[in-house]
mmCIF file as gemmi writes it, N, C-alpha and C atoms, coordinates in Angstrom:
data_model
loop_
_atom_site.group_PDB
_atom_site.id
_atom_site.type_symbol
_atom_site.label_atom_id
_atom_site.label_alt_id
_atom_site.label_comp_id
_atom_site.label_asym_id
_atom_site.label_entity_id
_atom_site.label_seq_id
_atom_site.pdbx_PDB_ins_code
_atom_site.Cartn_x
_atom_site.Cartn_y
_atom_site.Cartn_z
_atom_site.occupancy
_atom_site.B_iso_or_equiv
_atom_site.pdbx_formal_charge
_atom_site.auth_seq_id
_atom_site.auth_asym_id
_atom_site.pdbx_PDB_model_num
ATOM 1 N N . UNK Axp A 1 ? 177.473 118.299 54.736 1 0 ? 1 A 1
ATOM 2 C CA . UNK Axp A 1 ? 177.331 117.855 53.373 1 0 ? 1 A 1
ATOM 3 C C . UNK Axp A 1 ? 177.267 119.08 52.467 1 0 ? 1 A 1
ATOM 4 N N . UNK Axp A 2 ? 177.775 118.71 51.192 1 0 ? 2 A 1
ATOM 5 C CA . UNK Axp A 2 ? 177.848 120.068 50.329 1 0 ? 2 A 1
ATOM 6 C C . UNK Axp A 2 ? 177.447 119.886 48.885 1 0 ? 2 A 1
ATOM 7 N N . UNK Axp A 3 ? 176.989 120.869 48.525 1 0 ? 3 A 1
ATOM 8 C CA . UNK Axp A 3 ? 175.689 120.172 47.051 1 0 ? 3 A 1
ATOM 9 C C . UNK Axp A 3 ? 176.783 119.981 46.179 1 0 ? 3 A 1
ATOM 10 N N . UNK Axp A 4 ? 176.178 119.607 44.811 1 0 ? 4 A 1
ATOM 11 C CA . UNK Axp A 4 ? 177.621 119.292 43.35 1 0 ? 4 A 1
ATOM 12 C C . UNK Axp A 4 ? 177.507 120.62 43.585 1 0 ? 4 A 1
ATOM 13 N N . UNK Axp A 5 ? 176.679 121.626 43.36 1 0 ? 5 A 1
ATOM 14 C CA . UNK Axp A 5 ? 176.955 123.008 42.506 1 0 ? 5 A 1
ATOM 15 C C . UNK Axp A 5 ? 177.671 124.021 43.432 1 0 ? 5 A 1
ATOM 16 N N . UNK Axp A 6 ? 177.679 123.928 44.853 1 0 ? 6 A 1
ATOM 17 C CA . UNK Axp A 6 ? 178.704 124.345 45.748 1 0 ? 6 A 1
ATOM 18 C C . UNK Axp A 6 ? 180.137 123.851 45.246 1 0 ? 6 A 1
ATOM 19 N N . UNK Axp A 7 ? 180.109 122.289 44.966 1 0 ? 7 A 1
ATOM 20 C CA . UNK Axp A 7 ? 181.86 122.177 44.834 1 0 ? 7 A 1
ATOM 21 C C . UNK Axp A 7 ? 182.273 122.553 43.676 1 0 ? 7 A 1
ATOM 22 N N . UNK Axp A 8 ? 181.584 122.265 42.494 1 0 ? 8 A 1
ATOM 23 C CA . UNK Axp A 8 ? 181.551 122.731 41.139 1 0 ? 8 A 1
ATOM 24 C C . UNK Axp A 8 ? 182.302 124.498 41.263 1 0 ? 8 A 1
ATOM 25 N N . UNK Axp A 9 ? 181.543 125.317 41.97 1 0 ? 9 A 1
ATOM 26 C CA . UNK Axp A 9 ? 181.699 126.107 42.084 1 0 ? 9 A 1
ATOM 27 C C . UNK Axp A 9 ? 183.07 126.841 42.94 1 0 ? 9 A 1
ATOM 28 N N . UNK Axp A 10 ? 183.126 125.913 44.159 1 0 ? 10 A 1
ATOM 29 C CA . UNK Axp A 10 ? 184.306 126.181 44.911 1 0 ? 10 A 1
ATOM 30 C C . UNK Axp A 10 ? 185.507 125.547 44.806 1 0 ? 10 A 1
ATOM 31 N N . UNK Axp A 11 ? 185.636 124.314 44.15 1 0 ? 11 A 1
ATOM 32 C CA . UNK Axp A 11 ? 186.303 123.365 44.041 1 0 ? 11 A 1
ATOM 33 C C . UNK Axp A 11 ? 187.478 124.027 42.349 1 0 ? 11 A 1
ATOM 34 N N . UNK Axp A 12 ? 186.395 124.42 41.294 1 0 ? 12 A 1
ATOM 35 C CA . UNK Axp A 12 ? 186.854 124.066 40.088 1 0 ? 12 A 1
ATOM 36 C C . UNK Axp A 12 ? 185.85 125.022 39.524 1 0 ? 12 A 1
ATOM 37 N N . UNK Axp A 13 ? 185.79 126.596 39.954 1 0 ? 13 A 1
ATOM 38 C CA . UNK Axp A 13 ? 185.42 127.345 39.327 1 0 ? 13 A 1
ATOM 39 C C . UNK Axp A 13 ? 184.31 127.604 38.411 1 0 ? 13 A 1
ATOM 40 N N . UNK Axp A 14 ? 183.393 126.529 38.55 1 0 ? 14 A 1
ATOM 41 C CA . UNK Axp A 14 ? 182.409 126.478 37.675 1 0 ? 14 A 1
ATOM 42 C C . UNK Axp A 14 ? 180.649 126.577 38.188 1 0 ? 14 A 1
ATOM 43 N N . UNK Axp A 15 ? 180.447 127.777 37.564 1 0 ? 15 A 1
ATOM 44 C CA . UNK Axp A 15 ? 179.028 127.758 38.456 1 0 ? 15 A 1
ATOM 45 C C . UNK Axp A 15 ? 177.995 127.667 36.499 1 0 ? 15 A 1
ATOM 46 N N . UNK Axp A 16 ? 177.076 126.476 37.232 1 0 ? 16 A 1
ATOM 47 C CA . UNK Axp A 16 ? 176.413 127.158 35.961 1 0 ? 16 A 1
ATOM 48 C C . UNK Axp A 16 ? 175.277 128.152 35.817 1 0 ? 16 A 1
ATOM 49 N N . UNK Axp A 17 ? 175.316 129.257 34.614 1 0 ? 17 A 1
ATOM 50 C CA . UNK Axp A 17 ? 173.88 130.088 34.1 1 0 ? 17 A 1
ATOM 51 C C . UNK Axp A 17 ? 172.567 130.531 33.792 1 0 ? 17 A 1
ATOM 52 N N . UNK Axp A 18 ? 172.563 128.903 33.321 1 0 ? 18 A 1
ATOM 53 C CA . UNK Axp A 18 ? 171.088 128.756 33.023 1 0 ? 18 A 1
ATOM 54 C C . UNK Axp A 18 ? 171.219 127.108 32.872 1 0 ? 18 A 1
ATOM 55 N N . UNK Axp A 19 ? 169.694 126.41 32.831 1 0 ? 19 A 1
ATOM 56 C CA . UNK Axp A 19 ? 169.551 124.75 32.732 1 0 ? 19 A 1
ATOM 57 C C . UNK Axp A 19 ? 167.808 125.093 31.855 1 0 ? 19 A 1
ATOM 58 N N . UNK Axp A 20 ? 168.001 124.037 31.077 1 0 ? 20 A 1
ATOM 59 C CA . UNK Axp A 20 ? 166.601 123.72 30.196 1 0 ? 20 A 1
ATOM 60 C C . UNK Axp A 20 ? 166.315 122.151 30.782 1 0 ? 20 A 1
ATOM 61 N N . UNK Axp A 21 ? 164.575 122.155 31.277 1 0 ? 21 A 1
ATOM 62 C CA . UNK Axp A 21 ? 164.94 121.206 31.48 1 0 ? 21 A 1
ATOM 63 C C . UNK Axp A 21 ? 163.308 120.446 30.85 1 0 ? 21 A 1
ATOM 64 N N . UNK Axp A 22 ? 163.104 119.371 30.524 1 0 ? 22 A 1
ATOM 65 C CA . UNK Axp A 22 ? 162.277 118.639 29.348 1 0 ? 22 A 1
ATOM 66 C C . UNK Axp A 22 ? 161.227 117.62 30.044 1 0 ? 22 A 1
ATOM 67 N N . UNK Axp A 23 ? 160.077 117.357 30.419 1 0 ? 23 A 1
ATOM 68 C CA . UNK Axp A 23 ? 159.701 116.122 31.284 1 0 ? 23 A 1
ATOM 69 C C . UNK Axp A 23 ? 158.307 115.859 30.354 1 0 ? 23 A 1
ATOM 70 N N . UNK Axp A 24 ? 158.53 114.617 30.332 1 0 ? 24 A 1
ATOM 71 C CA . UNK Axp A 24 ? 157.482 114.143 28.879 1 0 ? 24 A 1
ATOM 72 C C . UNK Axp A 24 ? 156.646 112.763 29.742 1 0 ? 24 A 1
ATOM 73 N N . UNK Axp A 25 ? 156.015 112.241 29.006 1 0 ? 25 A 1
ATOM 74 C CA . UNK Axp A 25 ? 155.343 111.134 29.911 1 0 ? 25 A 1
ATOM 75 C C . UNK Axp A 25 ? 155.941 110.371 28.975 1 0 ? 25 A 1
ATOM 76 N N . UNK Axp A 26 ? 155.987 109.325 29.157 1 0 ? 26 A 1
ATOM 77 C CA . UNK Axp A 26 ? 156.562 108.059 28.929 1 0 ? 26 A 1
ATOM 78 C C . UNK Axp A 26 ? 156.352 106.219 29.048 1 0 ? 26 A 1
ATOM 79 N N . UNK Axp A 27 ? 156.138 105.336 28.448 1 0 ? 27 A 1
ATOM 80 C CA . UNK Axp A 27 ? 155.846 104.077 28.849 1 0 ? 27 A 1
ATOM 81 C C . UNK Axp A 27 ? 157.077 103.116 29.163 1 0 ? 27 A 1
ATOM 82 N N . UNK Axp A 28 ? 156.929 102.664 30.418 1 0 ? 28 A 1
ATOM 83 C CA . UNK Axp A 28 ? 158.558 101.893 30.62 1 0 ? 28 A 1
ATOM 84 C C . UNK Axp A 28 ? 158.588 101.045 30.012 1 0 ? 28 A 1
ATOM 85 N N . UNK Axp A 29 ? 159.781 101.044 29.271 1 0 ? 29 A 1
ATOM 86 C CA . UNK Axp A 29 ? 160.371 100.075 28.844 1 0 ? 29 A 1
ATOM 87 C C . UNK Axp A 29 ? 161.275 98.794 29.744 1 0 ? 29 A 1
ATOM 88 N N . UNK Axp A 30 ? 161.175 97.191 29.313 1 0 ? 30 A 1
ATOM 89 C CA . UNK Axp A 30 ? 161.987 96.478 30.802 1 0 ? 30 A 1
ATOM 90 C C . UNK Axp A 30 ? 162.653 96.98 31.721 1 0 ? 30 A 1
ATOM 91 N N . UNK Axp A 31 ? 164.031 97.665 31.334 1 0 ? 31 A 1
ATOM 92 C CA . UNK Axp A 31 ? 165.349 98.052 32.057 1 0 ? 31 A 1
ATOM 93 C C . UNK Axp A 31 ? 164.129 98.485 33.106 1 0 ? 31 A 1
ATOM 94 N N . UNK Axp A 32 ? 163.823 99.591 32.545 1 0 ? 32 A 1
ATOM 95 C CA . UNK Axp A 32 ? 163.53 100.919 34.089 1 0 ? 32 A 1
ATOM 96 C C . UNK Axp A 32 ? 162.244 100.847 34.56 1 0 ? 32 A 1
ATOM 97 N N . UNK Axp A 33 ? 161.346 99.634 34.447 1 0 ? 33 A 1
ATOM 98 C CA . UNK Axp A 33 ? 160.178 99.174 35.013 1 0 ? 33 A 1
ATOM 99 C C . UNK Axp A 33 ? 161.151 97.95 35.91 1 0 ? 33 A 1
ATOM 100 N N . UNK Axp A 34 ? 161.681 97.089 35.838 1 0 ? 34 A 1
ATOM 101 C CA . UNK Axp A 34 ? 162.053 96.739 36.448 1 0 ? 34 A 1
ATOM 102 C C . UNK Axp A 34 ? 162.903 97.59 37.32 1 0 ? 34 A 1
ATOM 103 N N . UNK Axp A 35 ? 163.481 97.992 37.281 1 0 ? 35 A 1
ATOM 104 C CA . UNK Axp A 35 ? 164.273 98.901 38.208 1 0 ? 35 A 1
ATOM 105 C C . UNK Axp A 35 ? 163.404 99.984 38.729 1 0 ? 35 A 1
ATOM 106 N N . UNK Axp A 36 ? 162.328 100.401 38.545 1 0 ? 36 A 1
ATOM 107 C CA . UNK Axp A 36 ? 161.186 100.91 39.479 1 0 ? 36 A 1
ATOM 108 C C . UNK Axp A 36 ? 160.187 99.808 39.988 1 0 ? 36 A 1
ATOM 109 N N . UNK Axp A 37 ? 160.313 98.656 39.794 1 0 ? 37 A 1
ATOM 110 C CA . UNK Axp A 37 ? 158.961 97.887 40.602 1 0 ? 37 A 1
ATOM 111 C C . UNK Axp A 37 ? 157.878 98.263 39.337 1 0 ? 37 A 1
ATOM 112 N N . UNK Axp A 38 ? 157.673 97.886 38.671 1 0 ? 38 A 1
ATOM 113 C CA . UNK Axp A 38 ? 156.174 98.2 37.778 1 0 ? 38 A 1
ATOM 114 C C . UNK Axp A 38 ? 156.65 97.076 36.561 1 0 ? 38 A 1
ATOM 115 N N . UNK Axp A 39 ? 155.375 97.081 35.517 1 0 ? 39 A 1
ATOM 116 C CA . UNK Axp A 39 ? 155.748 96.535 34.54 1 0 ? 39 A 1
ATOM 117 C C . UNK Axp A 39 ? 155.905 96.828 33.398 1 0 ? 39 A 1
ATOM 118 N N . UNK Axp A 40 ? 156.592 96.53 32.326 1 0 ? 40 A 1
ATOM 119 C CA . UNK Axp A 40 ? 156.978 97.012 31.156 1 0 ? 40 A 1
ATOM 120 C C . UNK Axp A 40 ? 155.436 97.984 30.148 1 0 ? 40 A 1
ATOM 121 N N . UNK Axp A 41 ? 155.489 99.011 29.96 1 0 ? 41 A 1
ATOM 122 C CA . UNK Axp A 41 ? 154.361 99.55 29.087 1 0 ? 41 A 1
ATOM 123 C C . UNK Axp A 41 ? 153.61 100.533 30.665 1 0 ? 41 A 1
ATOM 124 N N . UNK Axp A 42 ? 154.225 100.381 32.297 1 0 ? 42 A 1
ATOM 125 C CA . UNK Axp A 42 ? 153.692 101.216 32.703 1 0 ? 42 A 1
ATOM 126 C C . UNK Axp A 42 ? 153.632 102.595 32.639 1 0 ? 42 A 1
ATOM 127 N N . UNK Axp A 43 ? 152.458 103.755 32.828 1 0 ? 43 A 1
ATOM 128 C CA . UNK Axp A 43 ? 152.792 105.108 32.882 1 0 ? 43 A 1
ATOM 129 C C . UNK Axp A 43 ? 154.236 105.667 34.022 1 0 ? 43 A 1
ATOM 130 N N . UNK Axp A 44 ? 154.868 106.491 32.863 1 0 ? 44 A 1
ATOM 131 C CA . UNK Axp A 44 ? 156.221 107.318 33.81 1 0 ? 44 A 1
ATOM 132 C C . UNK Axp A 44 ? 156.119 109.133 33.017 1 0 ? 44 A 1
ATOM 133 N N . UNK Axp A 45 ? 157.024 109.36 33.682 1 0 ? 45 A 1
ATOM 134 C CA . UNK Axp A 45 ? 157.784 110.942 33.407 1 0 ? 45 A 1
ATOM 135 C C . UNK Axp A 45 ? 159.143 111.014 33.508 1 0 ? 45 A 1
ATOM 136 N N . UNK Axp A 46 ? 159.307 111.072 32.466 1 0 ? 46 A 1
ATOM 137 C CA . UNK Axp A 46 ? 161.035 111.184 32.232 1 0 ? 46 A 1
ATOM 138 C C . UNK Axp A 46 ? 160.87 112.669 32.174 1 0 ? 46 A 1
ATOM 139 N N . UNK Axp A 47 ? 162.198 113.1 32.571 1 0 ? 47 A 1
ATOM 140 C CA . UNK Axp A 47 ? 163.24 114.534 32.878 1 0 ? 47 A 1
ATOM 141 C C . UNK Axp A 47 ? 164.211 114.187 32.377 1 0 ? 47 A 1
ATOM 142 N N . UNK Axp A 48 ? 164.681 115.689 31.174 1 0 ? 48 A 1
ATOM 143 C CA . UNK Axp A 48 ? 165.909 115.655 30.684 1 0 ? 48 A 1
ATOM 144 C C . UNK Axp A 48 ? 166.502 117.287 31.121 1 0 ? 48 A 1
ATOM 145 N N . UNK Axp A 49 ? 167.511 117.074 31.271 1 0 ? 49 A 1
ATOM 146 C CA . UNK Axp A 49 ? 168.145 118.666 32.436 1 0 ? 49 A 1
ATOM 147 C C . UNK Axp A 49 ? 169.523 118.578 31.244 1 0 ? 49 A 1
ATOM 148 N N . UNK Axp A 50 ? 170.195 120.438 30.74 1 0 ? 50 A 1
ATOM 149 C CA . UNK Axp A 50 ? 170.721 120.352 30.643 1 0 ? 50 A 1
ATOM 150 C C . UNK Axp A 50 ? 171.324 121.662 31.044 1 0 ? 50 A 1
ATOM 151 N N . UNK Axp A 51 ? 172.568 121.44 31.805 1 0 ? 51 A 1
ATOM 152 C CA . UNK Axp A 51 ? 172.612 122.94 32.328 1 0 ? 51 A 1
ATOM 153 C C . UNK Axp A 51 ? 174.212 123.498 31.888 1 0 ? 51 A 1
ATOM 154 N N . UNK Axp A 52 ? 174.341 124.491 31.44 1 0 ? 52 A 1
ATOM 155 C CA . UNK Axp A 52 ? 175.352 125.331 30.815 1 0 ? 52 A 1
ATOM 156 C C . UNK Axp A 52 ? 176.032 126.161 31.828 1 0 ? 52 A 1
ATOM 157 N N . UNK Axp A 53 ? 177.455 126.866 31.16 1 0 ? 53 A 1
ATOM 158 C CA . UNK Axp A 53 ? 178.474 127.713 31.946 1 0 ? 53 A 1
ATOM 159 C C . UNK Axp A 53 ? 177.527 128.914 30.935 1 0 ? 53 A 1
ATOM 160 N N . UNK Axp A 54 ? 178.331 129.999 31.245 1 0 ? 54 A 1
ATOM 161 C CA . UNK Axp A 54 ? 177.825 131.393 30.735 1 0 ? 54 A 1
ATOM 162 C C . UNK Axp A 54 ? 178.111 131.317 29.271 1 0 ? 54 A 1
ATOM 163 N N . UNK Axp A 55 ? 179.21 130.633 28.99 1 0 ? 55 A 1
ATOM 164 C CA . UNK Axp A 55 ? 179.721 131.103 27.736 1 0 ? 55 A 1
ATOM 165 C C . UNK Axp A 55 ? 179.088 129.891 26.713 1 0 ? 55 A 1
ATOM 166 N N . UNK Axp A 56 ? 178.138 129.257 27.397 1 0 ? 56 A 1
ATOM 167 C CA . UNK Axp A 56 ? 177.72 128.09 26.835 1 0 ? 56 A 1
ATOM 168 C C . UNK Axp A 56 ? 177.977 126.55 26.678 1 0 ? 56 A 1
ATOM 169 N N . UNK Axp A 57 ? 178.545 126.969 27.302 1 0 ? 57 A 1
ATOM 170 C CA . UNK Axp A 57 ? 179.884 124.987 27.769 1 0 ? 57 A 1
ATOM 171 C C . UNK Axp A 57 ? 178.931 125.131 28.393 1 0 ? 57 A 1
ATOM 172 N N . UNK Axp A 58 ? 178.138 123.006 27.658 1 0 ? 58 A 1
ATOM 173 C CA . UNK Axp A 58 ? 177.727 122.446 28.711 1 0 ? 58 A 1
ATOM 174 C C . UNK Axp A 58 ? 178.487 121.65 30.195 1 0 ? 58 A 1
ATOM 175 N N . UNK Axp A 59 ? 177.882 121.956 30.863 1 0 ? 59 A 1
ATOM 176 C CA . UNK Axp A 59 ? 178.226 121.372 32.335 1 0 ? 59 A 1
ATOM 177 C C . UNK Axp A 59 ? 177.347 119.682 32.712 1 0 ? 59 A 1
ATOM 178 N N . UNK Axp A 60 ? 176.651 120.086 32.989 1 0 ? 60 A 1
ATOM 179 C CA . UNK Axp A 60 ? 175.557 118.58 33.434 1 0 ? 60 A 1
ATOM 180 C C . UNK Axp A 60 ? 174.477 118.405 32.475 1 0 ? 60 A 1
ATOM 181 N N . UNK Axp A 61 ? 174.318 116.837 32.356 1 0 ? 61 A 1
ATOM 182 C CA . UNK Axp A 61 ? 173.571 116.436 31.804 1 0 ? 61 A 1
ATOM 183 C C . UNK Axp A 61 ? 172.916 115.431 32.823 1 0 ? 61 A 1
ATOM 184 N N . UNK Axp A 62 ? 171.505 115.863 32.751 1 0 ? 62 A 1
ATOM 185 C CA . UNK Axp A 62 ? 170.733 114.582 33.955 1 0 ? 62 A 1
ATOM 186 C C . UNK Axp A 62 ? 169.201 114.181 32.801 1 0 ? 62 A 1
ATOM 187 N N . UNK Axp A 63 ? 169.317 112.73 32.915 1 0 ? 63 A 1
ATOM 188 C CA . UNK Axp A 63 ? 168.018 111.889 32.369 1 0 ? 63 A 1
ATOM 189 C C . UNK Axp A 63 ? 167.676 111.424 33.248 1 0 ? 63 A 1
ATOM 190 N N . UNK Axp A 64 ? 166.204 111.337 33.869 1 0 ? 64 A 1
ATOM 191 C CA . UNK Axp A 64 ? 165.928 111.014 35.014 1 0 ? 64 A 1
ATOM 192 C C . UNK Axp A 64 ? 164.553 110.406 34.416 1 0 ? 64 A 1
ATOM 193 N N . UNK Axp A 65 ? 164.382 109.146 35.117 1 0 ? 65 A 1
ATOM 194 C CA . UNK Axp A 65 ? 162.637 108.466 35.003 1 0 ? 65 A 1
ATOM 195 C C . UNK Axp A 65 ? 162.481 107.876 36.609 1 0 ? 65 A 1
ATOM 196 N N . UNK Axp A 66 ? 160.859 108.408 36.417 1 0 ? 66 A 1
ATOM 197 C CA . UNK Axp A 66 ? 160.245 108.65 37.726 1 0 ? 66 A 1
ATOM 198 C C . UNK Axp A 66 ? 158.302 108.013 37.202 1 0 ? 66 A 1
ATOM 199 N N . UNK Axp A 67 ? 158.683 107.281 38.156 1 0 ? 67 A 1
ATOM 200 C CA . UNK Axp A 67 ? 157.129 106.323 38.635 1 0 ? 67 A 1
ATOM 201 C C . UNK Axp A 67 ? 155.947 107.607 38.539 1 0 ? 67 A 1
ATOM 202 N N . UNK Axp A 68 ? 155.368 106.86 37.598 1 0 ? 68 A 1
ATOM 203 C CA . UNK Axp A 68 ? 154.282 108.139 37.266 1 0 ? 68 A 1
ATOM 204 C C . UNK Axp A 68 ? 153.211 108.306 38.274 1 0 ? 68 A 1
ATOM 205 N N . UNK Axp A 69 ? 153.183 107.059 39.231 1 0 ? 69 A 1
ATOM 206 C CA . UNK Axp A 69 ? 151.984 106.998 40.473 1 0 ? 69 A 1
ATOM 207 C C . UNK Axp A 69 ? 152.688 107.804 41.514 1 0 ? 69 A 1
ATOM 208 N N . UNK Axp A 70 ? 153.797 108.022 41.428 1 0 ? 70 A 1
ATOM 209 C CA . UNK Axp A 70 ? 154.655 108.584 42.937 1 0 ? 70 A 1
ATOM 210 C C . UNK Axp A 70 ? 155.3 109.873 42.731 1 0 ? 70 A 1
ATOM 211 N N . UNK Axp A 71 ? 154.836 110.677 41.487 1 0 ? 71 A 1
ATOM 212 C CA . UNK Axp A 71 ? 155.459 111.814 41.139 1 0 ? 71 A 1
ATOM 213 C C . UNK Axp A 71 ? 154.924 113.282 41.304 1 0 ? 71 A 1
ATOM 214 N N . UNK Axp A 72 ? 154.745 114.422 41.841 1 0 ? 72 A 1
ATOM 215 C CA . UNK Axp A 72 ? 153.694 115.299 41.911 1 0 ? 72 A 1
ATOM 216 C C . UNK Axp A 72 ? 154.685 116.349 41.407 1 0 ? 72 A 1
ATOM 217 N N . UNK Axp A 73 ? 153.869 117.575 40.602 1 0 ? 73 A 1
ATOM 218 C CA . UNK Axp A 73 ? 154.477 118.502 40.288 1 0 ? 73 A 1
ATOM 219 C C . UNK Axp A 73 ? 153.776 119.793 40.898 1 0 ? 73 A 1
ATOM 220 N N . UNK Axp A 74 ? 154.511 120.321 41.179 1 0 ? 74 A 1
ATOM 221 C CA . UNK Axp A 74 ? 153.952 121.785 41.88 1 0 ? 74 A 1
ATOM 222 C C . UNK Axp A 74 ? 154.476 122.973 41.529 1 0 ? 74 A 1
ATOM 223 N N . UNK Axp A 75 ? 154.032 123.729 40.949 1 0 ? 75 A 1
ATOM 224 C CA . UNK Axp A 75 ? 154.157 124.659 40.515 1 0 ? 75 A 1
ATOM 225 C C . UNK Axp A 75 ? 153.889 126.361 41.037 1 0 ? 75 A 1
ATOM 226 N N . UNK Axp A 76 ? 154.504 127.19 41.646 1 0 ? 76 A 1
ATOM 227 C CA . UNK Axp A 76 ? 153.93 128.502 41.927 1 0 ? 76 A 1
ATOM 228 C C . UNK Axp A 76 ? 154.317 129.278 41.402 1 0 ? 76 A 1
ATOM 229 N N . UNK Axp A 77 ? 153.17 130.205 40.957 1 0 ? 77 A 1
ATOM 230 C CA . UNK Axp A 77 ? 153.046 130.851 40.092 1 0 ? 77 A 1
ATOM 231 C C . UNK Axp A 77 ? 152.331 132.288 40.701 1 0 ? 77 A 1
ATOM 232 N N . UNK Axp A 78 ? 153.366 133.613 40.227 1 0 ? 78 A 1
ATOM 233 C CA . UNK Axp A 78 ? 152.714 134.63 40.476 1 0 ? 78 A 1
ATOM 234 C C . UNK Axp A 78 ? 152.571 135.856 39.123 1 0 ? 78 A 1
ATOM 235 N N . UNK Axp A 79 ? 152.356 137.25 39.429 1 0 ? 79 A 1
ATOM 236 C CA . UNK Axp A 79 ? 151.871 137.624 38.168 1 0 ? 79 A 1
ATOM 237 C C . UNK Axp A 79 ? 153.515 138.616 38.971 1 0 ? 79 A 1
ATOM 238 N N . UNK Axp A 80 ? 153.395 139.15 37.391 1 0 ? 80 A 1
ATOM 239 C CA . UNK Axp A 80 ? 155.116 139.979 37.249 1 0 ? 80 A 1
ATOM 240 C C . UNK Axp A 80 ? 154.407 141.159 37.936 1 0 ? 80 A 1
């Protein structure tokens, strides 16, 4: 199996530079409480990813919502 950013890259020349990426808490709305199992007004964390070529052409765009009971963030962190 081979990731997008391998074929992106090998396929069609495109690797991207840099990605910003946004994760906010959020209350579901129907669509995506139903489509996670929960109910409308439950706690979530939406992710917004946007990741660029060098010259600034965007490449991918990902919106992602994630069950706020099933989500952990981990972070490591060292000193420069």
């Amino acid at each position: 199996m081979v990731s997008l950013y391998e074929t992106l890259e090998l396929r069609y020349g495109l690797k991207p530079a840099q990605a910003r990426e946004t994760h906010c808490a959020i209350a579901l709305g129907r669509a995506e409480a139903h489509q996670l199992g929960l109910q409308p007004g439950a706690p979530a964390l939406s992710a917004e990813r946007l990741s660029v070529l060098a010259d600034g052409t965007p490449l991918e765009y990902v919106w992602s919502v994630m069950r706020g009971d099933r989500y952990q963030i981990v972070l490591n962190l060292s000193a420069f």
